[in-house]
N, C-alpha and C positions, 0 to 999 in steps of 0.2 A: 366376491371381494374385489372390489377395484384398486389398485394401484396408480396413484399420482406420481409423473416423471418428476425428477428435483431439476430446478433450473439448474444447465450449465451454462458454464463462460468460459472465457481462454485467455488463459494466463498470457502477460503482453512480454512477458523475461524467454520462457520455454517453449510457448505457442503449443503447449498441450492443453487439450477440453479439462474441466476437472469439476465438480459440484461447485454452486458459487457458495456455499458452506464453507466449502475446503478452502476456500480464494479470500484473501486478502483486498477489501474495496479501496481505492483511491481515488481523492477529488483533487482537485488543482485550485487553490484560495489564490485569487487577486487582489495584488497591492501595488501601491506606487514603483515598488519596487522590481513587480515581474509580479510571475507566478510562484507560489509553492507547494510544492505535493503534501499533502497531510495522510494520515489513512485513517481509514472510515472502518475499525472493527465490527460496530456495533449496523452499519448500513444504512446511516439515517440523515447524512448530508445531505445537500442541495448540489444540484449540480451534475453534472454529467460525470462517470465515474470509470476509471479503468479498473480491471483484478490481475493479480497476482496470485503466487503461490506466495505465503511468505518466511521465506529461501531466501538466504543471504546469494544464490548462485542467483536464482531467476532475476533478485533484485540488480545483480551484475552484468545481466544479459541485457536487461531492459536500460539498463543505464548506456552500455556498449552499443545496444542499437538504437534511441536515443528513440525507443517505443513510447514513453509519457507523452511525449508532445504531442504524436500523432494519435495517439488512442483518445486522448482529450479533448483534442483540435484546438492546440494554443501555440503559440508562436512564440521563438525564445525555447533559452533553453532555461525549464524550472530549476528552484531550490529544491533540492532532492534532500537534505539536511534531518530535517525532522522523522521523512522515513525512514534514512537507512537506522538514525536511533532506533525506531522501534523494530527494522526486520532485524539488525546486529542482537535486541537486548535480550535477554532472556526469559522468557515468559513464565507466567504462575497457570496455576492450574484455570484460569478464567481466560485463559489465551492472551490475557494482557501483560504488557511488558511488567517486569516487579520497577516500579516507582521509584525506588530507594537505591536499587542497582545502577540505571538510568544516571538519574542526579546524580552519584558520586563520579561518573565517568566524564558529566560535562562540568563537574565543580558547583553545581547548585543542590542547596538545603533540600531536606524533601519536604 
């Protein structure tokens, strides 16, 4: 029986190795306006990608040491926005943030 190793990565908040399963993907979208960090649950963006744990701490270490930029390699400092909605929200059992939760926090319908 052979055993396949699971890719790991390192988390860019706590600089621990951890399965890239366990990790949270993040891509950086360009706009006129800068960049913005989105994240990538599902793994399927374009784009060069940092991980995470996703930990409202690690997302505060990575912000503190201002690790997006460099894990990315973009210049400026990103929209962070949209993530921290989704490390803060509270997830359903698909690991995705609940939808409905979300919206009522930033005032829009779901």
């Amino acid at each position: 029986m052979v055993r396949h190793a699971l890719p790991e990565r390192t988390c860019v908040g706590c600089r621990r190795r951890a399965p890239a399963s366990e990790l949270l993907r993040i891509v950086a979208i360009g706009d006129e306006a800068g960049h913005s960090l989105r994240p990538d649950p599902a793994r399927r963006l374009p784009g060069r990608g940092a991980n995470m744990h996703p930990d409202p701490a690690c997302f505060a270490q990575a912000v503190r040491r201002r690790a997006f930029g460099r894990a990315l390699r973009i210049t400026g400092v990103p929209d962070h926005g949209e993530l921290a909605e989704h490390v803060d929200a509270p997830t359903t059992t698909s690991g995705q943030p609940d939808r409905a939760r979300v919206a009522s926090r930033v005032g829009r319908p779901t």
